[in-house]
Each structure stands twice: as C-alpha cells, then as structure tokens.
Residue, then its C-alpha position, 0 to 999 in steps of 0.5 A: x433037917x430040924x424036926x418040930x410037931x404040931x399038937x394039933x390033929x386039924x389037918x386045915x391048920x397043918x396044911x396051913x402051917x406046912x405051906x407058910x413054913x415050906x422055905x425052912x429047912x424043918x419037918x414039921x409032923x402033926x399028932x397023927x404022924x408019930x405013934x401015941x400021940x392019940x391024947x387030947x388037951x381039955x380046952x379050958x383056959x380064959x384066953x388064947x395063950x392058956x389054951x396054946x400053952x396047955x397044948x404044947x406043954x402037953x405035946x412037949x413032956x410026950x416027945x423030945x422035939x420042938x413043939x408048936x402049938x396054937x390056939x385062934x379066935x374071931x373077936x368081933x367087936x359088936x358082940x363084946x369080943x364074942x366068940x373069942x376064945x370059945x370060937x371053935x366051941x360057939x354053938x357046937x363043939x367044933x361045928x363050922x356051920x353052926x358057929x358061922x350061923x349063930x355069929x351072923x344071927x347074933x350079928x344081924x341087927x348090928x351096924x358094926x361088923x368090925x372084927x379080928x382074928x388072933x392066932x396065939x402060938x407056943x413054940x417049946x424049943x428042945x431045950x423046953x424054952x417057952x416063946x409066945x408069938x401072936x398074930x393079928x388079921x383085922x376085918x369085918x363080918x360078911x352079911x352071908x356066906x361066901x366062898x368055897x375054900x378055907x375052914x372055920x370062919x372063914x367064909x364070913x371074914x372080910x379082911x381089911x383092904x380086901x372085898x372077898x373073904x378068905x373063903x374066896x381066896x386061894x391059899x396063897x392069898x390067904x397065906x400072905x396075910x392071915x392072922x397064922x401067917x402073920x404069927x408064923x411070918x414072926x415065928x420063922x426068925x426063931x425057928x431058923x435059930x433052933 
C-alpha cells in the first residue's frame, strides 16, 4: 500500500480527502498521525498555490513519503474576489462563524451573489516531483445560514445546479461535486501512478 501525508491537522478536511480517495490503494496520514510532525506553516502568500506549495514543501523536507498539501478559497464576485486567499483568515483567525457573518453583511446590499470555491492542491511525489492540481465549485451566496453539516462556508455556499447548500447535503453528495473533490477526482490518475 502506497503511504502519502497531508500537511494538514483539520480533521474535516482529512475526513474529507479519506473518503474521496478510499477506492485507491493508499493511507493516507495526517500531521498528527506520525510523531514530530507538531510544525506550523505561516500562511502568507499572495495566492492559493503559495500557500499550498509552503505546506508541502514544508511537510516534504520532514518526511520521506509522498505529501499533499492544499490550500481553499470562497471567491465571491460582488466583493472583488473577497475573501480568497485570506478565507480562513476573513474576520478571525480561523473562526467559522464570524467569517460567514462578515461575507453576508458585506454581502447585504449586493445583487450579485455569484461565487466559487478554489481548492489548489500540491502533490510532492517520493522522488520530490511538484504537481500542482486545481479544482473549482461555481455557485452563490445564500441569504442566511443553512444546514448543519460540513466546515467553514459551507452553510452559506449554494452550488450551481442545486437549491441547498453544502451544509445541507451529506457527504456523499458534497464529495461528488465540491471544488476538493473536483481537484482529488484530477489527482487520483497521478496518485495511481505514484
């Protein structure tokens, strides 16, 4: 079995990865699974790929496995791209709530709620090969809150094509066609190939 570690501790996100990449013969491992890993990664570059790449390389010079690392924005239109790169960052370091709040306030006199999500991902192979792979949810912005499941913005994000937000699905229905699992659907050739 093929081994790769996720430079990430966010346990949505690795539950996440785990259940779009479970038909693949790999274990995937996240910080937290292999001892001294405990480092963190100063999140700040102009764009999604900086920020993935930082991670990976970071986790790639620890360990003598495959690395993945990504980085995720909400780009909304109406607010010139806003909060993009910084989404986990918006109102409060990495506070959910608050960053939800401070999108639909600044959202509030806006017609065009149109937005995306960008998942950028880094994969480091064992030979230390860098291959950049994107993914990309179009939708909009809900009026309110809605839905129970899912992390981050998930409440507020209506994809195209669908009246609920990813909140509002299962797993398995967000898993088809999020941004990550657009991104890990054009990862899982190259994993195969590892």
């Amino acid at each position: 079995m093929k081994k790769i570690v996720l430079s990430t501790d966010n346990k949505n996100k690795l539950r996440e990865i785990r259940e779009i990449l479970e038909d693949l013969d790999i274990e995937i491992f996240g910080k937290s699974d292999i001892e001294g890993l405990d480092f963190e990664v100063i999140e700040d570059g102009e764009t999604l790929y900086d920020n993935a790449l930082k991670k990976a390389d970071a986790m790639a010079r620890r360990v003598d496995l495959a690395v993945l690392a990504d980085d995720t924005g909400l780009f909304v239109n109406a607010l010139k791209g806003e909060p993009g790169v910084h989404s986990a960052r918006y109102a409060s370091e990495h506070d959910d709530k608050k960053n939800r709040e401070k999108l639909l306030n600044n959202l509030k006199d806006k017609e065009d709620r149109s937005a995306y999500f960008k998942t950028q991902i880094i994969l480091i192979d064992s030979e230390k090969n860098i291959i950049p792979i994107e993914g990309v949810c179009q939708g909009r912005i809900s009026e309110v809150e809605r839905g129970d499941n899912g992390f981050g913005y998930d409440s507020i994000f209506i994809p195209d094509g669908f009246d609920k937000t990813f909140a509002e699905m299962s797993h398995e229905e967000k898993n088809e066609i999020s941004h990550r699992a657009r991104a890990l659907k054009n990862l899982k050739e190259k994993l195969e190939n590892l």
